[in-house]
C-alpha positions in Angstrom: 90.8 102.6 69.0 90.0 105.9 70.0 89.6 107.3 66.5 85.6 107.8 66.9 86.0 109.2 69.9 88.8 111.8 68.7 86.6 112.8 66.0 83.9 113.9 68.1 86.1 115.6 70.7 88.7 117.0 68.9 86.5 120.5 67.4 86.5 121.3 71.6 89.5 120.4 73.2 93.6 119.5 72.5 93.4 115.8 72.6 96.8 113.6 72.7 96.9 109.6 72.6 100.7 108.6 73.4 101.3 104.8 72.5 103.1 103.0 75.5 106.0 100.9 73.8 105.2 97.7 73.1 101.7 98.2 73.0 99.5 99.7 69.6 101.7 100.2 66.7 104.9 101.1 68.7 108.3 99.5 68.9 108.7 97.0 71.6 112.4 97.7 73.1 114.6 94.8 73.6 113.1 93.8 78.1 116.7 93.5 78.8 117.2 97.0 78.5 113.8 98.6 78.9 111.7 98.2 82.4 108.2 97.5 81.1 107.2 98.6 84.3 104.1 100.8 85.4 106.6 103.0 87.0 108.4 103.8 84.0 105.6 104.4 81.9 104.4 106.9 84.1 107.7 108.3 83.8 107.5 108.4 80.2 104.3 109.6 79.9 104.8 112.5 82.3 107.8 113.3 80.5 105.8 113.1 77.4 103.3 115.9 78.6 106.0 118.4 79.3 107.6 118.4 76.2 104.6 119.1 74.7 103.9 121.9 77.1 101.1 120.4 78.8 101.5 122.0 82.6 97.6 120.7 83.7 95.6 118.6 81.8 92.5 115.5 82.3 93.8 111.9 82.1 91.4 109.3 80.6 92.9 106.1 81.5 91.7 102.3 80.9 93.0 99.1 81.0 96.6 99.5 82.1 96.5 103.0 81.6 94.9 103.3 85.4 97.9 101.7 87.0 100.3 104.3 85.2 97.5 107.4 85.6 97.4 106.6 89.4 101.1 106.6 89.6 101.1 110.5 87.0 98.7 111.5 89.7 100.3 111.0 92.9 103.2 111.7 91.6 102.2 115.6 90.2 98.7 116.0 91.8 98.9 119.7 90.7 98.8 118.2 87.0 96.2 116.7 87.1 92.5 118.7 86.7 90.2 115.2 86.2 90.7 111.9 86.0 88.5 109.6 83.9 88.6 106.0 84.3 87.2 103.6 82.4 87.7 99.7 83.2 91.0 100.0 84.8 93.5 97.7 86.9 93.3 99.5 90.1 93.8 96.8 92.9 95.6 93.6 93.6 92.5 92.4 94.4 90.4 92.8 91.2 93.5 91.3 89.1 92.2 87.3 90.7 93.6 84.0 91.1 94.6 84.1 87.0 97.5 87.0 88.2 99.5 84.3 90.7 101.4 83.1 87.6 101.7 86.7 86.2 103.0 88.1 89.4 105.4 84.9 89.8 106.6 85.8 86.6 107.7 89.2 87.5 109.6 87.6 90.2 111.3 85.8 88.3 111.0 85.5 84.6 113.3 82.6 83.9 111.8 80.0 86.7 108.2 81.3 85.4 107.9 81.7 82.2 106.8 78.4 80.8 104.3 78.9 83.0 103.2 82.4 82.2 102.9 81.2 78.7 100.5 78.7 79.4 98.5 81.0 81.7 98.3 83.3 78.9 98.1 81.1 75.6 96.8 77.9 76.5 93.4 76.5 75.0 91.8 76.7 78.5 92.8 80.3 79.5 91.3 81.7 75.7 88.1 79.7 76.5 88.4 81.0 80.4 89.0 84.7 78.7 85.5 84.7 77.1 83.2 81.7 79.1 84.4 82.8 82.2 82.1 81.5 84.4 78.9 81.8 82.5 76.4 79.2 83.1 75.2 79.2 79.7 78.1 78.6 78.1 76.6 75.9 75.7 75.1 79.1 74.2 78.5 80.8 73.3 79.9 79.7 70.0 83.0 78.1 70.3 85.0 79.2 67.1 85.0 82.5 68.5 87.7 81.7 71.5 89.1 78.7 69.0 89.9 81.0 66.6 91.7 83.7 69.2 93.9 80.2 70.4 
């Protein structure tokens, strides 16, 4: 994903792109012995940083990057010489209504998780995922959120 983006930077600065497990092309360890958490990735990735030898560097975080960037940040503020953020979960409040399940989930996976995969999977949340609310909707072309279902 950030391929283009490498290419252009790269002649300028030392760029590094860790892979959070289970996400990209990583492993996904076994959740009954690995906290996919945002406080453990943060863990990881500061970890990460100092053995490469990184003491300060700029984090460019998106998605759910910003929730483990926030958490690098306040954590090592002297590490940290820029943030960039880019379209990242930053609040309870920007997640919406669409998060209840999610969050009941992380409660309590076993009571919840019927339910999370319906909130995540179902025909209606795909079609919610790309409609949203759009009042044109007609205009959208259906096989393009059919086909993600």
């Amino acid at each position: 994903m950030f391929e283009p983006l490498f290419a252009r930077l790269s002649d300028r600065y030392h760029l590094v792109a860790p892979d959070y497990p289970g996400f990209g092309h990583s492993d996904w360890p076994d959740p009954r012995t690995f906290a996919y958490t945002f406080d453990h990735y943060a863990g990881m990735v500061s970890h990460f940083g100092e053995s490469l030898g990184l003491p300060r560097y700029t984090g460019y975080i998106q998605d759910y990057g910003g929730p483990v960037g926030f958490r690098m940040a306040l954590a090592h503020p002297d590490r940290i010489d820029v943030l960039i953020v880019q379209d990242a979960v930053a609040h309870n409040e920007g997640l919406g209504a669409n998060w209840k399940t999610r969050r009941a989930f992380w409660a309590d996976r076993a009571a919840n998780e019927s339910a999370l995969r319906t909130n995540l999977l179902s025909l209606a949340a795909t079609r919610t995922r790309h409609v949203a609310n759009d009042p044109n909707v007609e205009g959208d072309d259906p096989d393009l959120w059919t086909d993600e279902f």
